[in-house]
Predicted model as a PDB file, atoms N, CA, C, CB and O in Angstrom, pLDDT in the B-factor column:
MODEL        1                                                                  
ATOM      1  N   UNK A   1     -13.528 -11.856   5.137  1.00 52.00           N  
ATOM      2  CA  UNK A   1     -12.233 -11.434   4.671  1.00 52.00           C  
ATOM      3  C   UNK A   1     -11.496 -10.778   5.830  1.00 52.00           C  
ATOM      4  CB  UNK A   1     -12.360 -10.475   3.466  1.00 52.00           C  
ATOM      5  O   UNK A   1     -12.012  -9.826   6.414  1.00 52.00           O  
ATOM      6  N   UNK A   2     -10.278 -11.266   6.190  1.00 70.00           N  
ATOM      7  CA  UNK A   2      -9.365 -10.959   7.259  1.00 70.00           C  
ATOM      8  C   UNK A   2      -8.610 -10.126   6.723  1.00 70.00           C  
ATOM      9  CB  UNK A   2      -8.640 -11.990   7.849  1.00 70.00           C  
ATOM     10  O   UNK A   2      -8.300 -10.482   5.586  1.00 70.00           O  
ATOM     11  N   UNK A   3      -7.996  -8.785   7.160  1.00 76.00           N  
ATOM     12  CA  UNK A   3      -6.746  -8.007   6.841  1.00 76.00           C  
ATOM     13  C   UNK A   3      -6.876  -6.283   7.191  1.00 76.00           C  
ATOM     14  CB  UNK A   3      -6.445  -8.267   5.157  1.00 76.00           C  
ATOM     15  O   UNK A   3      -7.710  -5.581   7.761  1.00 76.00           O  
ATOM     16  N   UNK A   4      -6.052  -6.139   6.763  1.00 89.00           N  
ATOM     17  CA  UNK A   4      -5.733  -4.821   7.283  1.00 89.00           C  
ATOM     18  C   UNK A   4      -5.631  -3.336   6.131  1.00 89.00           C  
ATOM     19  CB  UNK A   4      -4.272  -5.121   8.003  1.00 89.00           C  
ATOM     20  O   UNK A   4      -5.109  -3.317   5.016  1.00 89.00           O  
ATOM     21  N   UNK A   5      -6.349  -2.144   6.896  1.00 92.00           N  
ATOM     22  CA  UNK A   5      -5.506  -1.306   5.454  1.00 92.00           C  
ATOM     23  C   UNK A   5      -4.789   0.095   6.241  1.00 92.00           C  
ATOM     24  CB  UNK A   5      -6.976  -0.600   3.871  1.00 92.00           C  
ATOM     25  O   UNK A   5      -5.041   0.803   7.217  1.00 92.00           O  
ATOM     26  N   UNK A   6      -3.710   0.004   5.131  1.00 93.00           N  
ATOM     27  CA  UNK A   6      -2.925   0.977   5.457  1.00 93.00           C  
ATOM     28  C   UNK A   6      -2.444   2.083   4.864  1.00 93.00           C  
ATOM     29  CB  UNK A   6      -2.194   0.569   5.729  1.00 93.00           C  
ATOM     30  O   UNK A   6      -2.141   2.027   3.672  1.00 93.00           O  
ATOM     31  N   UNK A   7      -2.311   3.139   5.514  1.00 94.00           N  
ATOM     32  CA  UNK A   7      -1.693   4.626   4.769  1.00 94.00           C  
ATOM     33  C   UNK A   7      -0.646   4.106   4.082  1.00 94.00           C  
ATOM     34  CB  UNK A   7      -1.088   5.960   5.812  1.00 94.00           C  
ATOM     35  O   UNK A   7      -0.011   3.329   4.796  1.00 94.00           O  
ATOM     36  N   UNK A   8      -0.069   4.254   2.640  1.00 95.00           N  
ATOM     37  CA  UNK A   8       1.067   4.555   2.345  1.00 95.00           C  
ATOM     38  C   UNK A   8       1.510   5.634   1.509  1.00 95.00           C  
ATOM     39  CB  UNK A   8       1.433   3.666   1.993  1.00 95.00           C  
ATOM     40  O   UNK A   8       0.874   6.107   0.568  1.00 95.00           O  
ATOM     41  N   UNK A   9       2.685   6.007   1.928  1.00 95.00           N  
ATOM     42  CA  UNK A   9       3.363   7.275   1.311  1.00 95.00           C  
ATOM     43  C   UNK A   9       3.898   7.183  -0.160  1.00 95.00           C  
ATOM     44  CB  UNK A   9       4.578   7.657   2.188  1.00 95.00           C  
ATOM     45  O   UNK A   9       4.601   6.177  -0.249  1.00 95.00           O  
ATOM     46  N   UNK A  10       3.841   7.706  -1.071  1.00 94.00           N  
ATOM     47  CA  UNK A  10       4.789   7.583  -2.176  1.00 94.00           C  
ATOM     48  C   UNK A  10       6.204   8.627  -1.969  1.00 94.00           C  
ATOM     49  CB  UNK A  10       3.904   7.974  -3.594  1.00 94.00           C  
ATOM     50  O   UNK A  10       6.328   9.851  -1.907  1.00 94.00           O  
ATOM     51  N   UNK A  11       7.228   7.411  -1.896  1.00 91.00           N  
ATOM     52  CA  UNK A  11       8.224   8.034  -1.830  1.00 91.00           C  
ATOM     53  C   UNK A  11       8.921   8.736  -3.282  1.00 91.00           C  
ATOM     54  CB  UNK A  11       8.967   7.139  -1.161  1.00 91.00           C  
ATOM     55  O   UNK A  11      10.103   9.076  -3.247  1.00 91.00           O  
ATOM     56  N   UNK A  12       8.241   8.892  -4.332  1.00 92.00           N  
ATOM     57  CA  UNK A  12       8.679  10.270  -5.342  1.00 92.00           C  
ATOM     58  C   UNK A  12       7.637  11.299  -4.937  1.00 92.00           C  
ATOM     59  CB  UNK A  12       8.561   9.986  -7.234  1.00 92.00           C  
ATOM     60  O   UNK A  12       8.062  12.434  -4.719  1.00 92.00           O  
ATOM     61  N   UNK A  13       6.630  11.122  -4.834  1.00 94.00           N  
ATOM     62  CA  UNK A  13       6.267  12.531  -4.477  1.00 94.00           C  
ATOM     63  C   UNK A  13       4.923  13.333  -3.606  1.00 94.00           C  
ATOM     64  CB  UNK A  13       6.239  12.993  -5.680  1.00 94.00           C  
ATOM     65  O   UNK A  13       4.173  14.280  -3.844  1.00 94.00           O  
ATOM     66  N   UNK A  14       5.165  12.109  -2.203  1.00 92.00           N  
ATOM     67  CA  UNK A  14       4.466  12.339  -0.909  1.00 92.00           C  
ATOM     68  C   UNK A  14       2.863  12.197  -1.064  1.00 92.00           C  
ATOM     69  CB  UNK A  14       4.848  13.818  -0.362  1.00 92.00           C  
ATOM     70  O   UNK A  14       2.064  12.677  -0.261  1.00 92.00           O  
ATOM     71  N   UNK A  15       2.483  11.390  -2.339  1.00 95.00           N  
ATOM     72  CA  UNK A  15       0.956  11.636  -2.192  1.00 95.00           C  
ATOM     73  C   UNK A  15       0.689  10.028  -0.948  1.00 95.00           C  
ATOM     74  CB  UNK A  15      -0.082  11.561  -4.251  1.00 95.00           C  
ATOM     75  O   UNK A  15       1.563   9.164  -0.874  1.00 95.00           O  
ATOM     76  N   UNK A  16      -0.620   9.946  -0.125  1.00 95.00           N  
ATOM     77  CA  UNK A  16      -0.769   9.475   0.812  1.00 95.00           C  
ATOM     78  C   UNK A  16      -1.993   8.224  -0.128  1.00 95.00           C  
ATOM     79  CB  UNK A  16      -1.132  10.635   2.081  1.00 95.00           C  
ATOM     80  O   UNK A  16      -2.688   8.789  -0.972  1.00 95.00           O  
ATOM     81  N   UNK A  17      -2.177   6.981  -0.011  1.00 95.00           N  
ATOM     82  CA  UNK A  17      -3.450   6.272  -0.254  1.00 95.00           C  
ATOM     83  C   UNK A  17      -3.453   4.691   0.137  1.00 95.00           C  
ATOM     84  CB  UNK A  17      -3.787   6.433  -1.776  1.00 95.00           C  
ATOM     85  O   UNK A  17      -2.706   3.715   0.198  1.00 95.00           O  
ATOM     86  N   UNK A  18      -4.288   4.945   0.276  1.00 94.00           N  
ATOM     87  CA  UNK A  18      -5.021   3.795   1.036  1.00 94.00           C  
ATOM     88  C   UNK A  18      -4.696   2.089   0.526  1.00 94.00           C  
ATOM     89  CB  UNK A  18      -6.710   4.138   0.798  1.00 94.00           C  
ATOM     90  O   UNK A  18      -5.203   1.802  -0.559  1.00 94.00           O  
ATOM     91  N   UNK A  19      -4.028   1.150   1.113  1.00 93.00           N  
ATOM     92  CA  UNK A  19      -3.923   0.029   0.486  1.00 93.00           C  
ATOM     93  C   UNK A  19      -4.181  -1.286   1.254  1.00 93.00           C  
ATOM     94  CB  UNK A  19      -2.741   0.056  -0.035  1.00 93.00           C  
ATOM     95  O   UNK A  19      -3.797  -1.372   2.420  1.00 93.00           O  
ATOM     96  N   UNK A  20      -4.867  -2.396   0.602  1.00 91.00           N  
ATOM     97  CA  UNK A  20      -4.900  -3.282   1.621  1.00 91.00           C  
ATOM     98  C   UNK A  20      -3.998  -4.029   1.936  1.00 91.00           C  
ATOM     99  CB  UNK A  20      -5.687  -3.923   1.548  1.00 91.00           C  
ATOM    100  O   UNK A  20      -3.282  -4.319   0.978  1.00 91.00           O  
ATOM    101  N   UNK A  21      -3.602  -4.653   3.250  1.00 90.00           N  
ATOM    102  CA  UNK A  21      -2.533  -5.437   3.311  1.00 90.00           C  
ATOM    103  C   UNK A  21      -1.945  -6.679   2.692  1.00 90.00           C  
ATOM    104  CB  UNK A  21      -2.571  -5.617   4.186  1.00 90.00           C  
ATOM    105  O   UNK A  21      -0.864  -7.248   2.839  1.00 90.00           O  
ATOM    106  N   UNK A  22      -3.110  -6.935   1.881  1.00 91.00           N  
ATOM    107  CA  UNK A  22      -2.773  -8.327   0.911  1.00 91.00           C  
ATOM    108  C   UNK A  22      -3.429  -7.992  -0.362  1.00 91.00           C  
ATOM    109  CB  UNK A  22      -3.449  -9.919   1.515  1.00 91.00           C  
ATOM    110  O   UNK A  22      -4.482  -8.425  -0.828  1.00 91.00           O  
ATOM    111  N   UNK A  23      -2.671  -7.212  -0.786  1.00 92.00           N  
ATOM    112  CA  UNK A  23      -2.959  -7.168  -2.447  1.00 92.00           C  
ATOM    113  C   UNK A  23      -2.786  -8.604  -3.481  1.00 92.00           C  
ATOM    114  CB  UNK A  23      -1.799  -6.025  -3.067  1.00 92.00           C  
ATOM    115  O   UNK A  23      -2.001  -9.552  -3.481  1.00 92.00           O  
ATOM    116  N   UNK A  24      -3.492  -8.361  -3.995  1.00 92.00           N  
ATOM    117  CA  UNK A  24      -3.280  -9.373  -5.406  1.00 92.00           C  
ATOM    118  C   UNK A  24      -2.768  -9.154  -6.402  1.00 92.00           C  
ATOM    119  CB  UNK A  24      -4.204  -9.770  -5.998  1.00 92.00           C  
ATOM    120  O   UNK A  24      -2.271  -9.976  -7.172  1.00 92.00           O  
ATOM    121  N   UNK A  25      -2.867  -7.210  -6.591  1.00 94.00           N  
ATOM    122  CA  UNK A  25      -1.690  -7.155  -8.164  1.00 94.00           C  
ATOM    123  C   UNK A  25      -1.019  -6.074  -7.742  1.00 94.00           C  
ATOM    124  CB  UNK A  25      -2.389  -6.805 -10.005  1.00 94.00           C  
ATOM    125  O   UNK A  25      -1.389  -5.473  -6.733  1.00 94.00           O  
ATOM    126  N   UNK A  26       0.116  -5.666  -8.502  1.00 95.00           N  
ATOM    127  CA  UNK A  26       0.432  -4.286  -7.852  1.00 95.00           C  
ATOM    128  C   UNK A  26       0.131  -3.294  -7.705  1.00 95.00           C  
ATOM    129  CB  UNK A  26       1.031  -3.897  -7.986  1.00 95.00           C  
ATOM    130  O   UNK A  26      -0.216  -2.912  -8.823  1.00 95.00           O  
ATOM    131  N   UNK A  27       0.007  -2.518  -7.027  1.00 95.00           N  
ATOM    132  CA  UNK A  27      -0.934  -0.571  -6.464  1.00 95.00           C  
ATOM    133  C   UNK A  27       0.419   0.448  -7.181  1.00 95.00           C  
ATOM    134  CB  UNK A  27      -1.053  -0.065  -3.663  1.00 95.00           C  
ATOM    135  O   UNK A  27       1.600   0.597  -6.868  1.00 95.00           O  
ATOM    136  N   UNK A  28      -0.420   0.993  -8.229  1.00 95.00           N  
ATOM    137  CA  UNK A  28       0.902   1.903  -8.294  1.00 95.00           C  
ATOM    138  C   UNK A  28       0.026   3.392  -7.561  1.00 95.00           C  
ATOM    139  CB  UNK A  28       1.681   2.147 -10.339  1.00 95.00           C  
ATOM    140  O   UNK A  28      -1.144   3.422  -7.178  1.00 95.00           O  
ATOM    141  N   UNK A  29       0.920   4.387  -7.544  1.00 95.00           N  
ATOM    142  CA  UNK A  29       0.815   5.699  -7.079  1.00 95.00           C  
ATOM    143  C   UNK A  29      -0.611   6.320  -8.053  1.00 95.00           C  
ATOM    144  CB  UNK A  29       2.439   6.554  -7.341  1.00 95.00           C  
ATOM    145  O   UNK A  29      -0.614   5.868  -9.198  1.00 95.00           O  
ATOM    146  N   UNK A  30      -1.571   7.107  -7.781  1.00 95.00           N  
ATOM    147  CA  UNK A  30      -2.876   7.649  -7.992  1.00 95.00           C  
ATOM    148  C   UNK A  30      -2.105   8.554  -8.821  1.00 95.00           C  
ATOM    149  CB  UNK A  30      -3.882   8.194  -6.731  1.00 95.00           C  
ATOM    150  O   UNK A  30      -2.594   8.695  -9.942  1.00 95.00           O  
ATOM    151  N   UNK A  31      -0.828   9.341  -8.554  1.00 95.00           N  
ATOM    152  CA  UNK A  31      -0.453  10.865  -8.795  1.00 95.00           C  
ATOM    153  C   UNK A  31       0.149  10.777 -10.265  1.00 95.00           C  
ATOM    154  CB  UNK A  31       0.752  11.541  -7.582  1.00 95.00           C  
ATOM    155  O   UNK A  31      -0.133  11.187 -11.391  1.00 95.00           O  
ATOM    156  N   UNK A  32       1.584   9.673  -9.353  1.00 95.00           N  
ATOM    157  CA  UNK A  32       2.894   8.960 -10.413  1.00 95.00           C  
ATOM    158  C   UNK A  32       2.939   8.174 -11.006  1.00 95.00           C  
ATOM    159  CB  UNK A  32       3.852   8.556 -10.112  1.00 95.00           C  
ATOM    160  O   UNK A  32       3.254   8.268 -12.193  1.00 95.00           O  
ATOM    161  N   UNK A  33       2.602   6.922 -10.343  1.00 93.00           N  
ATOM    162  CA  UNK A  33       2.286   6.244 -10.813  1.00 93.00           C  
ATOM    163  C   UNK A  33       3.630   5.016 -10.470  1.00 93.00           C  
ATOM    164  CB  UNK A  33       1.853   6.827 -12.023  1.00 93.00           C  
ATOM    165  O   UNK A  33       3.759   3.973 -11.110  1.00 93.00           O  
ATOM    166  N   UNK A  34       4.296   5.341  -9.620  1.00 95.00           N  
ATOM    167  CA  UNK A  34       5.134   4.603  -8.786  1.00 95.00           C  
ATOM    168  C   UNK A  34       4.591   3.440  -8.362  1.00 95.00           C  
ATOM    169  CB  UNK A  34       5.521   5.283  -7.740  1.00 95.00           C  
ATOM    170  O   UNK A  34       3.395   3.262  -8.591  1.00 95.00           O  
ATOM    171  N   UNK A  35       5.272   2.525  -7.736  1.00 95.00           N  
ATOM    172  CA  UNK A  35       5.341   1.501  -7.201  1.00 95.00           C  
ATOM    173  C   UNK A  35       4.944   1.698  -5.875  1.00 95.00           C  
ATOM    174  CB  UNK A  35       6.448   0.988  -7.385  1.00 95.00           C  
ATOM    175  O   UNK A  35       5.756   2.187  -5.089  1.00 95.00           O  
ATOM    176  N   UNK A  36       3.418   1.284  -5.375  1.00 94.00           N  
ATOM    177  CA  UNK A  36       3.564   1.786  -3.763  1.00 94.00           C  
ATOM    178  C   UNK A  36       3.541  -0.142  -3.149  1.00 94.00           C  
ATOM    179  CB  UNK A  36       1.669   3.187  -3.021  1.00 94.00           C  
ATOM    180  O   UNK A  36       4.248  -0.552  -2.229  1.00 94.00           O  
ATOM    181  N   UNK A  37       2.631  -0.943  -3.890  1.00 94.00           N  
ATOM    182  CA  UNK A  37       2.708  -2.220  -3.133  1.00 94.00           C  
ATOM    183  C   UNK A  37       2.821  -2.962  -3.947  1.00 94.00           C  
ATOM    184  CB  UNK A  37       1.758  -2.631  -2.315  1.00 94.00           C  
ATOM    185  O   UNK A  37       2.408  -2.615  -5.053  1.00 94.00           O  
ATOM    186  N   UNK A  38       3.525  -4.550  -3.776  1.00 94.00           N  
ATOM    187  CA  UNK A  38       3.536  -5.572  -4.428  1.00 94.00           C  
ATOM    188  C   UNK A  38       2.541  -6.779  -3.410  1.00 94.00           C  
ATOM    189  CB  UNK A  38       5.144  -5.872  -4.748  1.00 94.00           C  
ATOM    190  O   UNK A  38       2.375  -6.771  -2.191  1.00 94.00           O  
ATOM    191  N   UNK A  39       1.972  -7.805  -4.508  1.00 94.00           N  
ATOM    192  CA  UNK A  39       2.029  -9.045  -4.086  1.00 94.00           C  
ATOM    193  C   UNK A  39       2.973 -10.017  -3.614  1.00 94.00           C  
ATOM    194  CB  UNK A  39       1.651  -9.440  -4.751  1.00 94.00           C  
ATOM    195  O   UNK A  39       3.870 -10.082  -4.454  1.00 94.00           O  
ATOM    196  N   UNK A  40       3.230 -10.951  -2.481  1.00 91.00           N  
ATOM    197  CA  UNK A  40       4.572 -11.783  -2.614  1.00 91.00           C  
ATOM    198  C   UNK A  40       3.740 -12.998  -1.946  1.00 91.00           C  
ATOM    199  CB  UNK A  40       6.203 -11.142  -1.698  1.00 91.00           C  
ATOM    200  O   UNK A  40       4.405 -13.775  -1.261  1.00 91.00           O  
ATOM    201  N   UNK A  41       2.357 -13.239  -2.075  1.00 86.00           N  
ATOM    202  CA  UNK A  41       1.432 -14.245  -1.837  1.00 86.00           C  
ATOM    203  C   UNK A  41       1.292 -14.857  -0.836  1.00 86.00           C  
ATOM    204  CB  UNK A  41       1.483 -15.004  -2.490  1.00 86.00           C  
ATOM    205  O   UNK A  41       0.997 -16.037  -0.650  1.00 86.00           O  
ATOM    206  N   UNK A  42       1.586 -13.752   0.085  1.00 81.00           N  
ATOM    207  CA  UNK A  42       0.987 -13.347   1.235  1.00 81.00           C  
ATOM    208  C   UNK A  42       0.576 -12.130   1.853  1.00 81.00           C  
ATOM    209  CB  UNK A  42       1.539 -13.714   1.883  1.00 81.00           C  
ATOM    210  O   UNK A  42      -0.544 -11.635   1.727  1.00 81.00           O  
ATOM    211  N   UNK A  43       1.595 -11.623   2.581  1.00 85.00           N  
ATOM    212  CA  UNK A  43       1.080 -10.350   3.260  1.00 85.00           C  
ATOM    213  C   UNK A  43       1.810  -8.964   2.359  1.00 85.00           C  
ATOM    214  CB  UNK A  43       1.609 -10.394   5.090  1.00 85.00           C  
ATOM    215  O   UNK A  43       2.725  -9.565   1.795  1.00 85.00           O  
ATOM    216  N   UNK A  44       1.912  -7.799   1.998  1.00 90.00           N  
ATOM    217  CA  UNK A  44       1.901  -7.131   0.835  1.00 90.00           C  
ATOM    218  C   UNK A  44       3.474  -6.706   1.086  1.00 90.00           C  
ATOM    219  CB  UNK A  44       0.657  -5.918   0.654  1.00 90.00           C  
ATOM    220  O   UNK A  44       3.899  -6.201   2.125  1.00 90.00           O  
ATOM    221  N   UNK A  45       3.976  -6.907   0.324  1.00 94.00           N  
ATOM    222  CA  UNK A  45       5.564  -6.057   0.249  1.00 94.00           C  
ATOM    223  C   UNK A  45       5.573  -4.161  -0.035  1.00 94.00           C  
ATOM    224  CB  UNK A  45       6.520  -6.862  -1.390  1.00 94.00           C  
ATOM    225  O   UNK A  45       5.679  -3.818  -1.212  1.00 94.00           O  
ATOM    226  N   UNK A  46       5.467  -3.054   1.023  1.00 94.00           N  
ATOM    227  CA  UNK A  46       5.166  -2.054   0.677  1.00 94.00           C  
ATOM    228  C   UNK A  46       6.357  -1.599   0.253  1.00 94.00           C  
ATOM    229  CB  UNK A  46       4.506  -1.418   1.482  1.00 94.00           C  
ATOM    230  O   UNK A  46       7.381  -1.796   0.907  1.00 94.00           O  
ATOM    231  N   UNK A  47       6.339  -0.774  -1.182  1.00 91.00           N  
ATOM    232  CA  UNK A  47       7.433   0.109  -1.477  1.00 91.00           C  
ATOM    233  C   UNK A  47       7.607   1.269  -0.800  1.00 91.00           C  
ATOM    234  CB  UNK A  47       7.414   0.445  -2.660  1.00 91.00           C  
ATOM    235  O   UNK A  47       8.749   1.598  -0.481  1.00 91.00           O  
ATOM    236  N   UNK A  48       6.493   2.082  -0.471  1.00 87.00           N  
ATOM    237  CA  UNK A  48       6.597   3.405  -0.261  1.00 87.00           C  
ATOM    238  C   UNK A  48       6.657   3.148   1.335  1.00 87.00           C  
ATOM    239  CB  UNK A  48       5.361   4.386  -0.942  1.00 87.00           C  
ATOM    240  O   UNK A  48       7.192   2.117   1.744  1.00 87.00           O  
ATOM    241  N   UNK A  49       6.119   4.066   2.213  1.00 91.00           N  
ATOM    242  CA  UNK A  49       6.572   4.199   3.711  1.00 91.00           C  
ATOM    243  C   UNK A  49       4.952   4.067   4.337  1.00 91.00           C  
ATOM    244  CB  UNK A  49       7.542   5.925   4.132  1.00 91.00           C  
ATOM    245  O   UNK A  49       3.918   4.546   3.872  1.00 91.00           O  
ATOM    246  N   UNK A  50       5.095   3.482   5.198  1.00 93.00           N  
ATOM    247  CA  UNK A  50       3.360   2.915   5.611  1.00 93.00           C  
ATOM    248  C   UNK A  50       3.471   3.932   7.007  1.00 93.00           C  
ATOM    249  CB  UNK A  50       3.020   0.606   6.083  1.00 93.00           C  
ATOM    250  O   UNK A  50       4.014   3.647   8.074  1.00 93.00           O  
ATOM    251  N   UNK A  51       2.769   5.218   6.629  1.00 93.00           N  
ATOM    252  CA  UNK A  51       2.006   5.783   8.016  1.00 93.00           C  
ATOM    253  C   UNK A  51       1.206   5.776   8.762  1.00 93.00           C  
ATOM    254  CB  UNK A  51       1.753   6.423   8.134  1.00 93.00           C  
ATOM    255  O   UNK A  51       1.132   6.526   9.736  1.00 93.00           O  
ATOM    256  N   UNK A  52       0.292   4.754   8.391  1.00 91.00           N  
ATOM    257  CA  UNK A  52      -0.926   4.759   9.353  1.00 91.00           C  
ATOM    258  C   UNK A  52      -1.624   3.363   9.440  1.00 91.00           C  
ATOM    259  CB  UNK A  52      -2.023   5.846   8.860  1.00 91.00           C  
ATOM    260  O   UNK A  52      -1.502   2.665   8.433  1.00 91.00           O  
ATOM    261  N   UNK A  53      -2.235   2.920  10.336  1.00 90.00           N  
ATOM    262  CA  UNK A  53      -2.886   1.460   9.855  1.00 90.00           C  
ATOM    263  C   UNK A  53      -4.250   1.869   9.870  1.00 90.00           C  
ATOM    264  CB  UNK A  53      -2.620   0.020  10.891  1.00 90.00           C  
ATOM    265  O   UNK A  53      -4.560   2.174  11.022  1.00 90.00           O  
ATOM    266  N   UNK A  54      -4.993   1.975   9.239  1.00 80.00           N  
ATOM    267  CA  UNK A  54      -6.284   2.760   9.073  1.00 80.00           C  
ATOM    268  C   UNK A  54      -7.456   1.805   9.420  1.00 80.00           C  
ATOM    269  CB  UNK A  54      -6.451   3.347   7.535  1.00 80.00           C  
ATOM    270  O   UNK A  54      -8.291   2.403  10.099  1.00 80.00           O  
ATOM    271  N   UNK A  55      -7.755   0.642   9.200  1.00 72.00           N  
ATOM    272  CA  UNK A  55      -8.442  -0.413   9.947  1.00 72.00           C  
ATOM    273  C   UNK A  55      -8.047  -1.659  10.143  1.00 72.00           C  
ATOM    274  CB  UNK A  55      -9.469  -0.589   9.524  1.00 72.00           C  
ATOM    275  O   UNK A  55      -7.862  -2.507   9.271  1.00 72.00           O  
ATOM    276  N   UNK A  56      -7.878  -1.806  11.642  1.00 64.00           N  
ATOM    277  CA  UNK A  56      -7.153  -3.090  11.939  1.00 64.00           C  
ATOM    278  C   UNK A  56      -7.910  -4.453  11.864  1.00 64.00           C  
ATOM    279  CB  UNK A  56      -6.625  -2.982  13.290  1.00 64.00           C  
ATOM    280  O   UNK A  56      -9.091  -4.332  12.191  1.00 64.00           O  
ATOM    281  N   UNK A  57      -7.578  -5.582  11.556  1.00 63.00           N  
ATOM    282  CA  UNK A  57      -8.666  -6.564  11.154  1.00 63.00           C  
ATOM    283  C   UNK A  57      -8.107  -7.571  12.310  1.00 63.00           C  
ATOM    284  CB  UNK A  57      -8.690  -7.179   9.342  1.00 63.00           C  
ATOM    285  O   UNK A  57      -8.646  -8.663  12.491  1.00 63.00           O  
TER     286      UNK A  57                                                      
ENDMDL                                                                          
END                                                                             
């Protein structure tokens, strides 16, 4: 399995978690429950703000 994971931010209310770069369904927020990533059947459409690339593939 090829890909990447990355920090993302939730932009309502700053919690930080971990997502892979090619999701299959959507990631909502751990906290909120926001929208942090979508599928677009390929590489992941992030909602929130991506700070970190945490392991590069």
């Amino acid at each position: 399995m090829t890909g990447s994971f990355f920090t993302v931010e939730c932009a309502d209310c700053g919690n930080e978690q971990t997502v892979f770069g090619k999701v299959s369904t959507t990631v909502n927020c751990a906290v909120c429950g926001s929208t942090l990533a979508r599928p677009t059947g390929g590489q992941t459409a992030f909602e929130g703000e991506v700070v970190d690339t945490v392991e590069a593939r």
